[in-house]
C-alpha positions in Angstrom: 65.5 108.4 97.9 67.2 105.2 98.9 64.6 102.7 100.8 65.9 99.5 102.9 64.9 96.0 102.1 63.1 94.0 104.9 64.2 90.4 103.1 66.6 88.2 102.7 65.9 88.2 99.5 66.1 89.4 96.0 63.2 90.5 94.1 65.1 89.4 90.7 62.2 90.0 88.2 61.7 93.9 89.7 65.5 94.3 89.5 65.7 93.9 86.2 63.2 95.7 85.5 64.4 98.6 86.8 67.9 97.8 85.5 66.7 98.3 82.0 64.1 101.4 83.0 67.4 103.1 84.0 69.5 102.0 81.3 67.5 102.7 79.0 65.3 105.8 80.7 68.3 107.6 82.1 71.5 106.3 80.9 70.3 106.9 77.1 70.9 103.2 76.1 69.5 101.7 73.2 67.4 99.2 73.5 70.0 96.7 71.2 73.0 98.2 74.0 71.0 97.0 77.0 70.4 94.1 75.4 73.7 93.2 74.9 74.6 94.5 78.5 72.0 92.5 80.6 72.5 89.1 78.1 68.1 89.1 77.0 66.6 89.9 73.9 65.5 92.8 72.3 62.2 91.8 72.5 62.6 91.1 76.1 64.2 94.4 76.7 60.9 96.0 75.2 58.5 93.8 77.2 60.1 94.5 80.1 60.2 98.3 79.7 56.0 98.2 78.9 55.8 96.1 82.3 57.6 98.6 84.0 55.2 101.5 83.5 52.1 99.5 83.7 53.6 99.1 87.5 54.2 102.5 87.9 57.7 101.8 88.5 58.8 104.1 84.9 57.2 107.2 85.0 58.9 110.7 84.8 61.3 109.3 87.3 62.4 105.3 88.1 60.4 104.9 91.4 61.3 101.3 93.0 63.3 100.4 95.7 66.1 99.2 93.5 66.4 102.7 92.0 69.4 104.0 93.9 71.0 100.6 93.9 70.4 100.7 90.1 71.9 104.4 89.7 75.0 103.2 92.1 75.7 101.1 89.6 76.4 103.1 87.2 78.4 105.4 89.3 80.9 102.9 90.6 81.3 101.4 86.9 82.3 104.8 85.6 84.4 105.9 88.7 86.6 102.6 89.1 86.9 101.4 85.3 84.4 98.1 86.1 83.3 95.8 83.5 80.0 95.9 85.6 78.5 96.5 88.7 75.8 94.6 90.7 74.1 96.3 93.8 71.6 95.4 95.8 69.2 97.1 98.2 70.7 97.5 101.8 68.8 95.6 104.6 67.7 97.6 107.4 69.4 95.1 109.5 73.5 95.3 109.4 73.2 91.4 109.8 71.5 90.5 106.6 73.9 92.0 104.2 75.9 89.0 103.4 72.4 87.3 102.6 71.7 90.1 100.4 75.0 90.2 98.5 74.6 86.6 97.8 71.6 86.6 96.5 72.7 89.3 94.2 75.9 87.5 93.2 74.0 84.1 92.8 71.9 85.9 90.1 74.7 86.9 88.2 76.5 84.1 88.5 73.7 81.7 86.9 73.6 84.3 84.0 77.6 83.9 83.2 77.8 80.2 83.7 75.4 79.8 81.0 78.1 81.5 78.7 78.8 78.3 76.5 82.5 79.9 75.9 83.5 80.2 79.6 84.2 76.6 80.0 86.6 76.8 83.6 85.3 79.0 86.6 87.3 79.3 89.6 85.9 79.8 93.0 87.8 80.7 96.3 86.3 80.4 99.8 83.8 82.5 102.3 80.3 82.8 103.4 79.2 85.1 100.4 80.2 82.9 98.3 78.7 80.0 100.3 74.8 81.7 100.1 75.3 82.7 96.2 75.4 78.4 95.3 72.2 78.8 97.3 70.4 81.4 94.9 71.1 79.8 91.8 68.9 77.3 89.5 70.4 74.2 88.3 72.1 74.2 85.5 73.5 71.5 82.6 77.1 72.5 81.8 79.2 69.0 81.5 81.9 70.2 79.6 82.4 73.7 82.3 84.9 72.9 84.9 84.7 74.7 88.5 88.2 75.0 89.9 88.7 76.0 93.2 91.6 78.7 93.4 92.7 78.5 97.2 94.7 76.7 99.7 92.3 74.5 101.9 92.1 74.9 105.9 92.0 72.3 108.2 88.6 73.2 109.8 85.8 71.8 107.9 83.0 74.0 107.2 80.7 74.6 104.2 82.7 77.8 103.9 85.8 76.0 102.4 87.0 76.5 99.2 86.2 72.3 98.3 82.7 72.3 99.5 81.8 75.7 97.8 83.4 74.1 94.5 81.8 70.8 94.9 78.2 72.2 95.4 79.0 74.9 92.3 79.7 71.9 90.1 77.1 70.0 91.0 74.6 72.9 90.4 76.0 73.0 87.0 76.6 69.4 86.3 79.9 70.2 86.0 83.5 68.8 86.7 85.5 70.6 89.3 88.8 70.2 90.5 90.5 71.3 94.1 93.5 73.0 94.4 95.3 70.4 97.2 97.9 72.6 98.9 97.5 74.5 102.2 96.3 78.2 102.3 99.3 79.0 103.8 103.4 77.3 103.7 105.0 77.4 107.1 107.9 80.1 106.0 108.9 81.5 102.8 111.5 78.7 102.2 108.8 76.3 102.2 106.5 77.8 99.8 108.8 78.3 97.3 109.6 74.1 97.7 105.7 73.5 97.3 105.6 76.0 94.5 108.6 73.8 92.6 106.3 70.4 93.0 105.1 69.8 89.4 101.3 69.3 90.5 101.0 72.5 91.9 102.5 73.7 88.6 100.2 72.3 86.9 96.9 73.0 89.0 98.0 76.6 89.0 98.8 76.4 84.9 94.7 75.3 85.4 93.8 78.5 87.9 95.6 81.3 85.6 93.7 79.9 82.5 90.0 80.7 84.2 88.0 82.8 82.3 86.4 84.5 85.2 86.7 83.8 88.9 84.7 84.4 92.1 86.4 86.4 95.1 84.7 86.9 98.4 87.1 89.3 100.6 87.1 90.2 104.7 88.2 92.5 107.2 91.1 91.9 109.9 88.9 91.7 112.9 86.2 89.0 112.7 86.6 87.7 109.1 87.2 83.8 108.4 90.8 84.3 108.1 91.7 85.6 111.4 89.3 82.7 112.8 90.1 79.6 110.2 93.0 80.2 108.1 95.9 82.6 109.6 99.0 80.8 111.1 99.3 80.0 114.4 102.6 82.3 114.8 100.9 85.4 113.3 98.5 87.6 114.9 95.8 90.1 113.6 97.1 93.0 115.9 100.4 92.4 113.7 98.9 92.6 110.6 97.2 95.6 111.5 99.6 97.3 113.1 101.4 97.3 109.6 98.7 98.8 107.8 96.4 95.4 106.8 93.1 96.5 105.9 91.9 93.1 104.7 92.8 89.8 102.2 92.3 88.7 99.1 93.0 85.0 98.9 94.6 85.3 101.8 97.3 87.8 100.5 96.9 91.3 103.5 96.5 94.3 102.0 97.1 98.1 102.7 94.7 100.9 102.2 96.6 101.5 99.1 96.0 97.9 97.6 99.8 97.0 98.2 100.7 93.8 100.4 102.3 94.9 103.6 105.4 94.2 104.3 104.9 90.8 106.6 106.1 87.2 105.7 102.6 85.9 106.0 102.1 87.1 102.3 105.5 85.7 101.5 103.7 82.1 102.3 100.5 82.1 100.3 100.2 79.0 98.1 98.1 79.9 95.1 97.6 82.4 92.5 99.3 85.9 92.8 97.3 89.3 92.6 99.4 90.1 89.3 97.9 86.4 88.0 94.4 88.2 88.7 95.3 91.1 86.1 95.5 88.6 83.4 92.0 86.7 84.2 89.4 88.3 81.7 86.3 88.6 84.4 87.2 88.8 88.3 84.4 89.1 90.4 84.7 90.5 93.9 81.4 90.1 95.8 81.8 91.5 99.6 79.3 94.0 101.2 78.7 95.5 104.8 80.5 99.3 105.8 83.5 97.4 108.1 84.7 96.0 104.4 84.8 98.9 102.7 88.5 99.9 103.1 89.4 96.5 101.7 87.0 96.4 98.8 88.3 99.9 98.0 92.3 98.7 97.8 90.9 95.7 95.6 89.8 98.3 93.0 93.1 100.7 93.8 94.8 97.4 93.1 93.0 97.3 89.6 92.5 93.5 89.0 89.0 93.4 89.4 86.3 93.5 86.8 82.9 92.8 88.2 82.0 93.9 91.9 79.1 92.9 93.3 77.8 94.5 96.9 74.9 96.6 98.7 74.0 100.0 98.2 75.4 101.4 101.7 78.9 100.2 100.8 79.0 101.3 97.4 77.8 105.0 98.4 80.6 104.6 101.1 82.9 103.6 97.8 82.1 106.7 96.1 82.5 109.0 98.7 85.7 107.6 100.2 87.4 107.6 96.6 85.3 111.2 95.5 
């Protein structure tokens, strides 16, 4: 049975314990596969299941808090074609799943930055991906570069893409570089000029050759697009009205995972969805039930490999695409 979480935080250590209990308990794993899967040793693997029944946590069943996030896991992995899934334990307060989510996705994202062959990481913008730089230990990567893959705003806020980038880099001692264009062109005529300038070539030659990227994604109603980033001439009721469920690097899309048919996505300055397809490890970290039509187009859409969220929304996942 699925229990809450009263924190705001992530009992990491216990996680993985029950991680590798399930994998290798109920999923039939070896204990070489899970290995490879969670990036420990063998022997760690094997210390780690003897822990987990001296706490009582592997018996004849995996009895933890994280057990249903840990099956769920599974479930969305086989159902939408994921490279992997991370979920974590919903809060019993509606509030705290962004906290939550980050957490999770700060974990992860120390473990893949270690990765001495990913040597550029791009990062958009949002307040998930805000609290995940918060989660993570420090880290001594000089020759990674963090690249941040959005337009900018003109309201400052630790939410934008360059401070996000910035405090990623430094976490990692690493060099980072911004992508200086808008979010959005004023009309279709003018992105395409910005699009023809040869640094925005180039910085966008630097985004497609990431080898995994960080997404964060929101709803039309109180997400930091409709309140930082959409033009002035274009409304949220509009992009509704048309079928918007939500954005992805600013780009609206339908239920279906297809851009609606409104010049606002005719204006985007950055990468393209397609580029996504081509990026070997996209990682979409979003939780909370009011995001769950979006999160669901994203992985209609197909582009993304990694998806990291709470346990509500991912049952909601399953059951809205069962």
């Amino acid at each position: 049975m699925s229990r809450s979480i009263k924190l705001e935080q992530i009992d990491t250590e216990e996680q993985l314990l029950v991680r590798l209990a399930w994998a290798c308990e109920v999923e039939d794993m070896t204990q070489a596969d899970a290995a490879e899967r969670f990036g420990i040793t063998r022997l760690r693997v094997n210390k780690a299941l003897s822990e987990a029944r001296k706490r009582g946590i592997l018996r004849i069943s995996v009895d933890s808090i994280y057990t249903a996030a840990a099956k769920a896991e599974w479930k969305l992995e086989r159902q939408f074609g994921l490279a992997r899934a991370i979920v974590v334990p919903s809060p019993q307060d509606p509030a705290s799943v962004t906290p939550l989510v980050a957490a999770g996705l700060g974990s992860h994202l120390g473990d893949i930055l270690q990765n001495q062959s990913l040597t550029r990481f791009g990062m958009s913008w949002g307040n998930t991906l805000n609290l995940a730089t918060r989660h993570m230990q420090p880290l001594n990567r000089p020759d990674l570069e963090i690249v941040s893959i959005m337009g900018g705003v003109s309201r400052g806020s630790d939410v934008n893409g360059y401070e996000i980038t910035t405090r990623l880099a430094d976490l990692c001692n690493a060099e980072h570089s911004f992508f200086t264009a808008p979010l959005y062109a004023g009309s279709a005529e003018s992105q395409k000029l910005f699009l023809q300038q040869d640094v925005i070539k180039d910085m966008l030659t630097k985004m497609q050759s990431c080898g995994a990227v960080g997404l964060a994604t929101g709803d039309l109603n109180s997400s930091l697009l409709v309140r930082d980033a959409i033009p002035s001439d274009v409304t949220a009721t509009e992009l509704l009205a048309l079928g918007g469920v939500g954005d992805i690097m600013g780009q609206v899309l339908d239920a279906d995972g297809e851009l609606i048919d409104h010049p606002i996505n005719d204006r985007v300055i950055g990468l393209s969805l397609d580029d996504l397809n081509k990026i070997e490890n996209v990682i979409l970290a979003a939780g909370g039930l009011q995001k769950v039509p979006v999160i669901a187009a994203a992985l209609k859409r197909g582009f993304v490999d990694t998806l990291v969220t709470d346990e509500n929304t991912a049952m909601a996942l399953l059951d809205k695409t069962a």
